[in-house]
PAZAPA-4460 file (N, C-alpha, C; in steps of 0.05 Angstrom, whole numbers, plus 32768, in hexadecimal, padded with zeros to 4 digits):
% residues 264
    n_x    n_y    n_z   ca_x   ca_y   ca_z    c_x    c_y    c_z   seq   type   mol
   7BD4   7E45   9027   7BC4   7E3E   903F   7BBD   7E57   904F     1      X     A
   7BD0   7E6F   904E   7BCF   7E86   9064   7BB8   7E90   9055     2      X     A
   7BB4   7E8E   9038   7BA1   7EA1   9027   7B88   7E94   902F     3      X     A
   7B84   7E7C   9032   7B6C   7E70   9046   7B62   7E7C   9055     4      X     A
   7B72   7E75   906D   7B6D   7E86   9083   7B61   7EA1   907C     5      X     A
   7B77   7EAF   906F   7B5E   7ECD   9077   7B4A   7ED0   9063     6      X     A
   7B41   7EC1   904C   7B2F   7ECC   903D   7B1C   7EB8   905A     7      X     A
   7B26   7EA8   906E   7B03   7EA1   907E   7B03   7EB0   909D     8      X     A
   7B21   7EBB   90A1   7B18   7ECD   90B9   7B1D   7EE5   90B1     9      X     A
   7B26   7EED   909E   7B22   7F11   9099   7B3B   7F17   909E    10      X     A
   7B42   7F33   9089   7B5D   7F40   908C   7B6A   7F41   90AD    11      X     A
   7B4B   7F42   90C6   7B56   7F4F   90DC   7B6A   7F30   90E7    12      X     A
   7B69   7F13   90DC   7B74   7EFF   90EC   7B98   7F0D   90ED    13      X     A
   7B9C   7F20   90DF   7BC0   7F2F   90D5   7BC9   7F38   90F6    14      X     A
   7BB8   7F4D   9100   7BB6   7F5D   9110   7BAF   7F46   912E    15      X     A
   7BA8   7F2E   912F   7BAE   7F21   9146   7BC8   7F0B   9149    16      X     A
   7BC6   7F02   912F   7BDE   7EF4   9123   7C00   7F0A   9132    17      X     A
   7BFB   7F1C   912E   7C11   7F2E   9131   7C11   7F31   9154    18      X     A
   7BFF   7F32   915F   7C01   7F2C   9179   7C08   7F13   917E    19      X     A
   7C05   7F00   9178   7C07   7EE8   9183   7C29   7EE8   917B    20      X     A
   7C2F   7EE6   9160   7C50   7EE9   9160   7C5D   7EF7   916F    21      X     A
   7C4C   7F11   917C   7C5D   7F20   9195   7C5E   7F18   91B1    22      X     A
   7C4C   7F0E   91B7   7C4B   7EF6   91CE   7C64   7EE6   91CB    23      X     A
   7C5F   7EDA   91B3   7C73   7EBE   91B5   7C8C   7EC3   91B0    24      X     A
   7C96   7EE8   91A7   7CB4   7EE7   91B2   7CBB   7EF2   91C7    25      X     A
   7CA0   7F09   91D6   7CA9   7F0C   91F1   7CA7   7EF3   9208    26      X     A
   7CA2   7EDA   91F6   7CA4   7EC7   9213   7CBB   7EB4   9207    27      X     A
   7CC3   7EBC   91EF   7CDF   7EAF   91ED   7CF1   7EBD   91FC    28      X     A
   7CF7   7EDD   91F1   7D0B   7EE9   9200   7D05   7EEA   9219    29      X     A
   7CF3   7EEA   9231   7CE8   7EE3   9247   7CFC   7ECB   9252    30      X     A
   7CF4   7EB2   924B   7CFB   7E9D   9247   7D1C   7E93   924C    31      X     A
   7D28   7EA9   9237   7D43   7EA2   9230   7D52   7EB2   924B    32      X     A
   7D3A   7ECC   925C   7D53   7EDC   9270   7D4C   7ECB   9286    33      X     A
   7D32   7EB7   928E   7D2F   7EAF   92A6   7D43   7E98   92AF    34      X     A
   7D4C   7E98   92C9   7D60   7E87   92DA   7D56   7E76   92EB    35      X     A
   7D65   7E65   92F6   7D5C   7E54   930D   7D4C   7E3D   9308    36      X     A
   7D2F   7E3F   9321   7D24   7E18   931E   7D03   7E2B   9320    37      X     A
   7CFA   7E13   9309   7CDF   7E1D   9306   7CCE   7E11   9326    38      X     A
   7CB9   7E20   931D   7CA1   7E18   9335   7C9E   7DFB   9336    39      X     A
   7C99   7DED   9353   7C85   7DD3   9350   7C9D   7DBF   9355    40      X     A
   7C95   7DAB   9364   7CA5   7D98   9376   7CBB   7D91   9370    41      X     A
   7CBE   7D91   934E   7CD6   7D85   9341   7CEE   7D8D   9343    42      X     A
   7CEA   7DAA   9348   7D01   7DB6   9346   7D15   7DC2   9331    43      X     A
   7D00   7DC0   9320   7D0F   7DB7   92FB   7D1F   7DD0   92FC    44      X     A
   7D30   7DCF   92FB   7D4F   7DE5   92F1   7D47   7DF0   92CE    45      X     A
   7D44   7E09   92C9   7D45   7E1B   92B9   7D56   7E1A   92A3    46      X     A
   7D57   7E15   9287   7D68   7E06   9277   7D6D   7E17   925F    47      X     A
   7D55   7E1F   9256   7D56   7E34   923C   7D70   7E4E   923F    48      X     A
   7D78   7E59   9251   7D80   7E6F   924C   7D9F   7E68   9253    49      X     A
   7DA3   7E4E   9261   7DC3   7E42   9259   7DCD   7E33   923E    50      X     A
   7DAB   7E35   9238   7DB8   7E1E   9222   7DBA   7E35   9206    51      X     A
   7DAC   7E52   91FF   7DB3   7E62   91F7   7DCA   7E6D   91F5    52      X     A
   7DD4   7E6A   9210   7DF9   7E71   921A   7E09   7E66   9207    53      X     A
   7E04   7E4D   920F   7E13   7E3B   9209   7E0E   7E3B   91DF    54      X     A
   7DFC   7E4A   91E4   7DF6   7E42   91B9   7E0A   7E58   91B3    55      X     A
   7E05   7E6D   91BE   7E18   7E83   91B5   7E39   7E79   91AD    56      X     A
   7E3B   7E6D   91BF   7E57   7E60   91BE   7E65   7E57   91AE    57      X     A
   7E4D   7E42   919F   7E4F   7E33   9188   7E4F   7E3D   917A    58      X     A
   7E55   7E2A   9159   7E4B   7E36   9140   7E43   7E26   912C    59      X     A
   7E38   7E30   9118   7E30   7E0E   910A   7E13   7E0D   9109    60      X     A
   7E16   7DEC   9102   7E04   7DDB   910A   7E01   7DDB   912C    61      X     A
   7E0B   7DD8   9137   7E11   7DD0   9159   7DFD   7DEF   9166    62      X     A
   7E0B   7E00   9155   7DFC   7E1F   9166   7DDE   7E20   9156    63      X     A
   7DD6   7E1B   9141   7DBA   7E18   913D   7DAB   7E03   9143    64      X     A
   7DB5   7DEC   9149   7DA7   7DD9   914D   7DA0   7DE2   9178    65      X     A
   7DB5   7DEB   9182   7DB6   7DF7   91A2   7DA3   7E0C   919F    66      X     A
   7DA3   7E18   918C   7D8C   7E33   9193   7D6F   7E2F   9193    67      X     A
   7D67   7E17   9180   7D4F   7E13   9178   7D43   7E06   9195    68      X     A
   7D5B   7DF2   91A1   7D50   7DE6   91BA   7D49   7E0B   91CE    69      X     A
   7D5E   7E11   91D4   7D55   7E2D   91E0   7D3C   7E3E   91E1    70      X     A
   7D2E   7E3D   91CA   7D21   7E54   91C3   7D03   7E42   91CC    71      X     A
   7D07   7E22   91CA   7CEA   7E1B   91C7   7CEC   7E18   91EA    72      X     A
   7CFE   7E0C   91F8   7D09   7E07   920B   7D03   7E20   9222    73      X     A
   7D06   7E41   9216   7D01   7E5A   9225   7CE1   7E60   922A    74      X     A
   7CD1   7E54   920B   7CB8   7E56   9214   7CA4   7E3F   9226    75      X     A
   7CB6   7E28   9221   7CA5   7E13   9238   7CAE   7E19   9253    76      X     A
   7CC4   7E2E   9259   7CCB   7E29   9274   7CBE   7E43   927C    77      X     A
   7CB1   7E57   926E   7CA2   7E63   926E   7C86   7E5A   927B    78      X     A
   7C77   7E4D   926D   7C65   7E3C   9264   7C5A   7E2E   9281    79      X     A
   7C72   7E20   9287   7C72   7E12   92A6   7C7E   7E26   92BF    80      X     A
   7C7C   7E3B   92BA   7C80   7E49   92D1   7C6C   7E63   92D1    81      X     A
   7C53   7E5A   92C3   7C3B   7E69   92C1   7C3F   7E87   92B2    82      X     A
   7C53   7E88   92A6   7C5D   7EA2   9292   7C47   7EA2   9275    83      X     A
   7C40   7EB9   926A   7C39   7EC0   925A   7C3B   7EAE   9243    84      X     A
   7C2C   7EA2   9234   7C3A   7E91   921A   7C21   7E90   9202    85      X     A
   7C20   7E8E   91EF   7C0F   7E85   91DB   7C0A   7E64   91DA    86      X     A
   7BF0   7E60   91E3   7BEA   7E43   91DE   7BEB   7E3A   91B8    87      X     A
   7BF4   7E27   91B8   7C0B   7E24   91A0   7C10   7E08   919D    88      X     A
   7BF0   7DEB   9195   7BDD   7DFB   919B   7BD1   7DF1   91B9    89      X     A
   7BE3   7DEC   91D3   7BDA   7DE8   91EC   7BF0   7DF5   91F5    90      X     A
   7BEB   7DFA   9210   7C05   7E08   9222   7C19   7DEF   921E    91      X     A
   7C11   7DD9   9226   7C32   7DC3   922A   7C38   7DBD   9213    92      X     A
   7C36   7DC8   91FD   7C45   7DC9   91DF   7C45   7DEC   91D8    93      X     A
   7C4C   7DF8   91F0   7C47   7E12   91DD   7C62   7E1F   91DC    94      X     A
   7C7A   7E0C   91DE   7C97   7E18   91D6   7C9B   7E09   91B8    95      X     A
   7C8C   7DF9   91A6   7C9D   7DEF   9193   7C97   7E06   9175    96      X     A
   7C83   7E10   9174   7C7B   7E27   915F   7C88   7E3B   9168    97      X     A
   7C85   7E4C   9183   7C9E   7E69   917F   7CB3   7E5E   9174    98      X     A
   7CC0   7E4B   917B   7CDF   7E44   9189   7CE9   7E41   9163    99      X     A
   7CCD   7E35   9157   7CD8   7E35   9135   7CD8   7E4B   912E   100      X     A
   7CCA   7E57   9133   7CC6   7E71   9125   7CD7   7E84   9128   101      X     A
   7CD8   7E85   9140   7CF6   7E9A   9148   7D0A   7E8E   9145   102      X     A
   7D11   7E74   913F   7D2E   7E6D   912D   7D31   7E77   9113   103      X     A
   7D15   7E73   9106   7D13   7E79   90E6   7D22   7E96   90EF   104      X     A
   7D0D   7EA2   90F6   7D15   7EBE   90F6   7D32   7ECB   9100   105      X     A
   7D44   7EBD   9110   7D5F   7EC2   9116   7D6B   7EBC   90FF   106      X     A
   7D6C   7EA7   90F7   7D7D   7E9D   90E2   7D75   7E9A   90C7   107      X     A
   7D64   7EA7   90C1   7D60   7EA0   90A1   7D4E   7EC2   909D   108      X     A
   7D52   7ECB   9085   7D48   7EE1   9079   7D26   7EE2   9079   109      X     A
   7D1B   7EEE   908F   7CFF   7EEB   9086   7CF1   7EFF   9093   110      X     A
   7CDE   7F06   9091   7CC7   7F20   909A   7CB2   7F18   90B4   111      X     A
   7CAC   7F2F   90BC   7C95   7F29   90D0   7C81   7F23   90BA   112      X     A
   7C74   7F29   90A5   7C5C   7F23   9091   7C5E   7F03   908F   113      X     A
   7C75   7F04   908A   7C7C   7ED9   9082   7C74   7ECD   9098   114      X     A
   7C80   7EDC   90AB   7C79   7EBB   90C5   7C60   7EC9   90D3   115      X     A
   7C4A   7EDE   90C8   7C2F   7EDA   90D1   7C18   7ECB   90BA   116      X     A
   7C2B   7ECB   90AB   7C1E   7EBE   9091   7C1B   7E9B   909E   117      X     A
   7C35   7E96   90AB   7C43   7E7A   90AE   7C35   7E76   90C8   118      X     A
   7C2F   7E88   90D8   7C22   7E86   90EC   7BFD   7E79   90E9   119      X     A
   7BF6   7E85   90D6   7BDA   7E86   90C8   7BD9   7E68   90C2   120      X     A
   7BF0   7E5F   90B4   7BEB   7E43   90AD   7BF2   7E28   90BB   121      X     A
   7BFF   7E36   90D2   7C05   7E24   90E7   7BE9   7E19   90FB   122      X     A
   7BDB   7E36   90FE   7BC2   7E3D   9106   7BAC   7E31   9101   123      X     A
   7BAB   7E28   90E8   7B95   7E1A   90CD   7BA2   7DFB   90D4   124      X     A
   7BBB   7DF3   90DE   7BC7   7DD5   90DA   7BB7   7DCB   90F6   125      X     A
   7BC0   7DE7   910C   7BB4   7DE0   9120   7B94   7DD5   912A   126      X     A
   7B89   7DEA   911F   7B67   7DE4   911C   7B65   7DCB   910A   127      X     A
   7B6C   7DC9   90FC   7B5A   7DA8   90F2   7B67   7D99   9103   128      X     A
   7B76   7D99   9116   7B7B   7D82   9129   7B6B   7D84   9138   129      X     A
   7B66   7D93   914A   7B50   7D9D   9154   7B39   7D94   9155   130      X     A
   7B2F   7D9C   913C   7B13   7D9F   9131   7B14   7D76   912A   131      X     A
   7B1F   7D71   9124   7B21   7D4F   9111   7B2D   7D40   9128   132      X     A
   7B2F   7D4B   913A   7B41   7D30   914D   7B45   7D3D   916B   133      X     A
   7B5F   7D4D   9170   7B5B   7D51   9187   7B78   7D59   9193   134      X     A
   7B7D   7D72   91A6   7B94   7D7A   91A4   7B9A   7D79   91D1   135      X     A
   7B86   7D6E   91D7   7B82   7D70   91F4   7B96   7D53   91F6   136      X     A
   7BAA   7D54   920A   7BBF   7D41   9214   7BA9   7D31   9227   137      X     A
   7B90   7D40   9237   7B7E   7D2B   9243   7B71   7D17   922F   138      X     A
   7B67   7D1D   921F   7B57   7D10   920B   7B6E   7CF9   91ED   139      X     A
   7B80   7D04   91F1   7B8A   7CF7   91D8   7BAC   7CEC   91E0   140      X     A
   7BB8   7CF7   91FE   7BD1   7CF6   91FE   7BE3   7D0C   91EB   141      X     A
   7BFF   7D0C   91F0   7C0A   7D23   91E7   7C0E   7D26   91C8   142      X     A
   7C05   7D11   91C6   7C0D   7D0E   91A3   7BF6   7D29   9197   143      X     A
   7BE4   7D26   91A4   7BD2   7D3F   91A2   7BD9   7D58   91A7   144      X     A
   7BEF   7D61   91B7   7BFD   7D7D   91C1   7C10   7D76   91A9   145      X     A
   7C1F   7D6F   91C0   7C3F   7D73   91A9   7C44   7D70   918E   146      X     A
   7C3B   7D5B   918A   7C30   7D52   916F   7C28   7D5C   915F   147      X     A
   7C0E   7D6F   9168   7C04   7D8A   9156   7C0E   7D9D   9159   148      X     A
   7C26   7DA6   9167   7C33   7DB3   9160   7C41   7DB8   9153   149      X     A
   7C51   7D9C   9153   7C6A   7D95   913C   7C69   7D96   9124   150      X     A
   7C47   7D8D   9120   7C39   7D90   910B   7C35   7DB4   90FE   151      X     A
   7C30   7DC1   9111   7C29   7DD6   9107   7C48   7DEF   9104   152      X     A
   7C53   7DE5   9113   7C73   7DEE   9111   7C7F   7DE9   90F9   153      X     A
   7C7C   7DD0   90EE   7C87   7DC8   90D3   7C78   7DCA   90BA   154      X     A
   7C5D   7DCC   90BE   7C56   7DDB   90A5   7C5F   7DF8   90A5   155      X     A
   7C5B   7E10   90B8   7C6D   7E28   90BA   7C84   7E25   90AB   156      X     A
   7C98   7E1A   90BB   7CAB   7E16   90A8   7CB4   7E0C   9093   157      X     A
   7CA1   7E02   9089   7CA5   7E00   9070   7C9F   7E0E   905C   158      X     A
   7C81   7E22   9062   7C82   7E35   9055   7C8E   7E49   9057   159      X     A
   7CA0   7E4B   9068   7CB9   7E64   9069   7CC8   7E5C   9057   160      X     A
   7CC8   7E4C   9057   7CE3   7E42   9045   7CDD   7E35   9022   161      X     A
   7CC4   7E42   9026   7CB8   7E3F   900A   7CAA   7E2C   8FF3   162      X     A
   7CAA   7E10   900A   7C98   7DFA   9000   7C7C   7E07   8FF9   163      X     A
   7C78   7DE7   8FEB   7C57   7DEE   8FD5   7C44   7DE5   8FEE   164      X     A
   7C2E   7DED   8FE8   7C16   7DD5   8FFA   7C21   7DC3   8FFD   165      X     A
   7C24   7DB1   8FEC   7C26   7D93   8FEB   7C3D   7D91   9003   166      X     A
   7C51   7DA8   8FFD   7C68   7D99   9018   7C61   7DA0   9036   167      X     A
   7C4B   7DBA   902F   7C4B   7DC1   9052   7C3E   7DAA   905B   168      X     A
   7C1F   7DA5   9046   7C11   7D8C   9057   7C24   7D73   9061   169      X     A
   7C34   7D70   9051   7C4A   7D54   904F   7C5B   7D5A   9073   170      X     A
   7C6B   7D72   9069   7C71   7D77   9087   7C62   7D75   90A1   171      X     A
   7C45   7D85   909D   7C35   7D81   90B0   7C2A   7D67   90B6   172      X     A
   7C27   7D57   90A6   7C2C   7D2F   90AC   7C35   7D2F   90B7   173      X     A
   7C56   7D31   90B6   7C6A   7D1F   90BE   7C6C   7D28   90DF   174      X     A
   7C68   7D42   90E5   7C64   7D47   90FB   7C55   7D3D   910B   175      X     A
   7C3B   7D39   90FD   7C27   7D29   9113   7C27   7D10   9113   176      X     A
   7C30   7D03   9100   7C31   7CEA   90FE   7C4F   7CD8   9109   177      X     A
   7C63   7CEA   9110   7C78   7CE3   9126   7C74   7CE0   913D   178      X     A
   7C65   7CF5   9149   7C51   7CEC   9161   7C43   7CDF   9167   179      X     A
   7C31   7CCB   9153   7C26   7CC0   9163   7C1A   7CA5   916D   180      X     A
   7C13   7CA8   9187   7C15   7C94   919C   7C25   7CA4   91B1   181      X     A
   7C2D   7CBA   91AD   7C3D   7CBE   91C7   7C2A   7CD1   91DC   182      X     A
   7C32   7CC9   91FB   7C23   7CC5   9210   7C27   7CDF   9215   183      X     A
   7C10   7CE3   922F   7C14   7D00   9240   7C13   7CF1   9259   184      X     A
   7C2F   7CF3   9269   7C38   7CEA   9287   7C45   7D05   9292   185      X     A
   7C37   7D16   929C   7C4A   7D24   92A2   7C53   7D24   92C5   186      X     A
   7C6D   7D1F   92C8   7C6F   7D18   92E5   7C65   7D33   92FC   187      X     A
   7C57   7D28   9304   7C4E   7D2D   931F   7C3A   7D46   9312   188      X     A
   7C29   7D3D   9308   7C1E   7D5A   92FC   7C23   7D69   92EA   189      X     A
   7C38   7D6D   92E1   7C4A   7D85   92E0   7C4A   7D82   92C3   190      X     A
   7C4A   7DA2   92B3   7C4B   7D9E   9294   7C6E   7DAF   9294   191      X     A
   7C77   7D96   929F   7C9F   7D98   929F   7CA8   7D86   9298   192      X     A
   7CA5   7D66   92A6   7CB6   7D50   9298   7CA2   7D3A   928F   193      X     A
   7CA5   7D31   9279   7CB9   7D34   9265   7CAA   7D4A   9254   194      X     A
   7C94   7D59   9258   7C91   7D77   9242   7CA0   7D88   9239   195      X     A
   7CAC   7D95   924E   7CBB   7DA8   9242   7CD8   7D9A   922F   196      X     A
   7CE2   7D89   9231   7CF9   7D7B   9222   7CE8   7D78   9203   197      X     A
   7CD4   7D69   9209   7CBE   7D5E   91EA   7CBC   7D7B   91DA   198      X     A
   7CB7   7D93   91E7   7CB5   7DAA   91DB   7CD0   7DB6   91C6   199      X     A
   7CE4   7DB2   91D3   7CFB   7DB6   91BF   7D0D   7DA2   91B3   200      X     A
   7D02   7D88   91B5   7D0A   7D6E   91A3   7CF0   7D73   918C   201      X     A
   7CDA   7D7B   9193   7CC6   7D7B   917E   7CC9   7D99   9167   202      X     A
   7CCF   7DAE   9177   7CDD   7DBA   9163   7CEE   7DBB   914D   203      X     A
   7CFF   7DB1   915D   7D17   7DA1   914A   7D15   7D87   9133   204      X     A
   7D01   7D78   913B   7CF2   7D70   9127   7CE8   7D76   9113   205      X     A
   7CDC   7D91   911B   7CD0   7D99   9104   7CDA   7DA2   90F1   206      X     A
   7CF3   7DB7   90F0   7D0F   7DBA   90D8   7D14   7DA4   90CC   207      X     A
   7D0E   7D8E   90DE   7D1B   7D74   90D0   7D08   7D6B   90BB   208      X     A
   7CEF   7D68   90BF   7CD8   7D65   90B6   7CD5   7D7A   909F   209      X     A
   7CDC   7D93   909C   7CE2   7DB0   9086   7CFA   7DA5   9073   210      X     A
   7D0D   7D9C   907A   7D20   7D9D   9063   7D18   7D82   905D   211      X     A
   7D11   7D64   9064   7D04   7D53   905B   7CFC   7D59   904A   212      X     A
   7CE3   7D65   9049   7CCD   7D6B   9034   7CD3   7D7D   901E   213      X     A
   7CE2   7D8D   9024   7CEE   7D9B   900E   7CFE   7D90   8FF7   214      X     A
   7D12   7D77   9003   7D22   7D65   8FF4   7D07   7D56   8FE6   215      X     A
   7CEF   7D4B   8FEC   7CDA   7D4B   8FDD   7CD1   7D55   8FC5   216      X     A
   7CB9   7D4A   8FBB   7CA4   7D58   8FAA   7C85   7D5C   8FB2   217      X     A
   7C87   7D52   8FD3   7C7B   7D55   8FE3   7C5F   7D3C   8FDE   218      X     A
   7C63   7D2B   8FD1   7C55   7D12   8FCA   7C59   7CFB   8FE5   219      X     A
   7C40   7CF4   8FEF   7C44   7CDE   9001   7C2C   7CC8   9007   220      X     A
   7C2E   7CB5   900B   7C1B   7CAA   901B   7C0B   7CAA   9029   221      X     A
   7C0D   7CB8   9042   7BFE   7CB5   9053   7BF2   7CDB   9051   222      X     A
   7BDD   7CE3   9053   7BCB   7CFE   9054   7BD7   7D03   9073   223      X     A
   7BDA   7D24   9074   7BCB   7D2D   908E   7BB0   7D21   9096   224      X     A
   7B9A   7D27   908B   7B84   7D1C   9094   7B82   7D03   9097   225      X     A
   7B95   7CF0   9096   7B92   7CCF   90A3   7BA1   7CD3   90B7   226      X     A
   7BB7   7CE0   90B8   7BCD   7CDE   90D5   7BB7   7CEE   90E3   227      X     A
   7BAA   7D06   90DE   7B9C   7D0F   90F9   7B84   7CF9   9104   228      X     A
   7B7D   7CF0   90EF   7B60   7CD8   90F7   7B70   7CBE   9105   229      X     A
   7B8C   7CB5   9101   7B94   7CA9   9111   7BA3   7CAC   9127   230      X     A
   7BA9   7CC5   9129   7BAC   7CD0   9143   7B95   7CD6   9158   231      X     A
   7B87   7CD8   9151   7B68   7CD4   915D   7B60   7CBD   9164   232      X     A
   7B60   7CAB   9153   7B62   7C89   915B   7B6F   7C8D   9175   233      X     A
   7B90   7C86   916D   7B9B   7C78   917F   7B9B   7C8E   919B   234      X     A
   7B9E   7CA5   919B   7B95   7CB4   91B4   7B76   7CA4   91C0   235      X     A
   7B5D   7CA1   91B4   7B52   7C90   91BF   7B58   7C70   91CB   236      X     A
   7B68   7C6F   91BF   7B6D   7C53   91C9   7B89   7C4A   91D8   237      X     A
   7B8F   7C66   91E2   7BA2   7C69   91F4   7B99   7C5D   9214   238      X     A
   7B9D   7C50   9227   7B90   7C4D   9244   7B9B   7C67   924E   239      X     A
   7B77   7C6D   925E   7B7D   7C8B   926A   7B92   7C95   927F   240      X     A
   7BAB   7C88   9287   7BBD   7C8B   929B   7BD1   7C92   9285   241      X     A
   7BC7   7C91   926C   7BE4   7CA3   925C   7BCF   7CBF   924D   242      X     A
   7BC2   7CCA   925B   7BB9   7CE6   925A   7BB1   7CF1   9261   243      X     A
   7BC8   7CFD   926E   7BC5   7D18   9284   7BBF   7D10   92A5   244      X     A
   7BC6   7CF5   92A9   7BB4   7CEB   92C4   7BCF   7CED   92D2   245      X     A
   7BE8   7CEE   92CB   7C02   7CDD   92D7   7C00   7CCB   92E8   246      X     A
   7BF5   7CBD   92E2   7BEF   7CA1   92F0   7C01   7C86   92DC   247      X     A
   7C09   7C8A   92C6   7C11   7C72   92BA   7C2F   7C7E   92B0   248      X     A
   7C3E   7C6D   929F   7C53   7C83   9294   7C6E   7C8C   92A8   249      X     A
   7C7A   7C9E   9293   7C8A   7CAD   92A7   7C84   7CB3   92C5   250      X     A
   7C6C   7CBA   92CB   7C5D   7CC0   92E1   7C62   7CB3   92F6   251      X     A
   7C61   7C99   92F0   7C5E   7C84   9300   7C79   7C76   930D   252      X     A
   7C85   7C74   92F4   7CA2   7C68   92FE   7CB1   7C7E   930F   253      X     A
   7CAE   7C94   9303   7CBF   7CB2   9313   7CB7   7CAB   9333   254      X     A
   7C9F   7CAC   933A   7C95   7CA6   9356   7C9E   7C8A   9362   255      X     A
   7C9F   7C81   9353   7CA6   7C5D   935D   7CC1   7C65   936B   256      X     A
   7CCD   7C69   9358   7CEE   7C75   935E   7CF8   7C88   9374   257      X     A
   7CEB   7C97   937B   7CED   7CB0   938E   7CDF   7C9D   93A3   258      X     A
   7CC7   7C91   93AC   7CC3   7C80   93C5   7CD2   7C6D   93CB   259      X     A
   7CE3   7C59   93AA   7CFD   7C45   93BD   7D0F   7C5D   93CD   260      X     A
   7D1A   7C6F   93BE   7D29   7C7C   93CB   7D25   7C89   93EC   261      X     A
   7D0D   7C8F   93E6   7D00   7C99   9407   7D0F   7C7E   9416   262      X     A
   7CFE   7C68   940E   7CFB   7C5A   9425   7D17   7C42   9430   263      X     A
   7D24   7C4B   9417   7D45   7C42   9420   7D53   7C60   9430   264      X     A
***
């Protein structure tokens, strides 16, 4: 799929590709040193760089499964506190692709060439969502952000890890096709709750979604190209108070709750 890509944008797509991977670990390590409560009414308390602490600690399963939350977790809190990030492929999904990629890369043997290769084809998963459906949380709900991310996170990783076509597309399914129907409520505005949490549960998905397909032969039922056409559906046929309005949803009850409290 990466060999796609550049025989249609040209050797130079290497040379932006390589920036964009440098973005997305200076706003990881960014990410992982910042403290305290992000911007904006909520108050949201800062999570990535204790929960890194806290991975160190561990070991295992327990300390990689804690880091992966970390890393995707350093760039949404990024993300929502108007810091530098790679849309990936919207800002309120733009922690679940570094956050894989720089796990791959901590823990498993691999090159900057591989994960701009992996980048390239994450890139290609992204655009036909895009191009065939729709990746705007106003227009389609989040299944359209996060969703295509997860999507495009898990085909990456799978070609790191050395699946055929058949498994990245398979992976890249399962990613979008776990998502969807799911809403964009984000309370009070804010691309923090429940976004930034969806960002490193959807990461973590996506490993899950990589060794799936690998235990595969990457044979399935359902196409990418039907999960994205029905993700398109049902984002249309979402009612517009579950995208991007916070008017329905999380949105709604969070406020309900905060005015009983006022007024007792």
């Amino acid at each position: 799929m990466w060999e796609y890509v550049e025989e249609v944008e040209g050797v130079e797509i290497w040379d932006y590709l390589q920036q964009v991977w440098k973005v997305m670990k200076a706003s990881v390590k960014k990410g992982l040193n910042e403290e305290g409560v992000l911007p904006g009414a909520l108050k949201l308390p800062r999570k990535a760089s204790s929960y890194y602490t806290k991975a160190r600690n561990f070991s295992g399963r327990m300390e990689r499964r804690s880091m992966i939350f970390a890393y995707a977790l350093a760039v949404s809190e990024q993300n929502a506190s108007g810091g530098t990030i790679v849309t990936a492929p919207t800002c309120g999904a733009s922690g679940v692709l570094p956050g894989v990629l720089k796990f791959i890369e901590e823990y498993y043997e691999t090159t900057d060439k591989k994960i701009l290769r992996a980048l390239a084809t994450a890139g290609l998963i992204g655009n036909l969502v895009k191009y065939n459906a729709s990746i705007s949380g106003a227009e389609v709900g989040c299944q359209g952000e996060v969703g295509t991310a997860c999507a495009m996170a898990s085909a990456a990783a799978t070609q790191l890890f050395g699946g055929t076509i058949y498994q990245i597309e398979y992976s890249a399914e399962m990613g979008l096709e776990h998502h969807l129907g799911l809403t964009c409520d984000p309370i009070a505005g804010l691309v923090q709750i429940p976004c930034i949490e969806r960002n490193a549960f959807a990461a973590a998905r996506a490993l899950n979604h990589n060794t799936y397909v690998l235990l595969s032969d990457g044979r399935h039922r359902i196409t990418f190209d039907e999960v994205v056409q029905a993700m398109k559906q049902t984002g249309h046929d979402l009612p517009n108070i579950y995208k991007e309005t916070s008017t329905g949803g999380l949105a709604v009850f969070h406020q309900a709750k905060n005015i009983m409290k006022d007024e007792i």
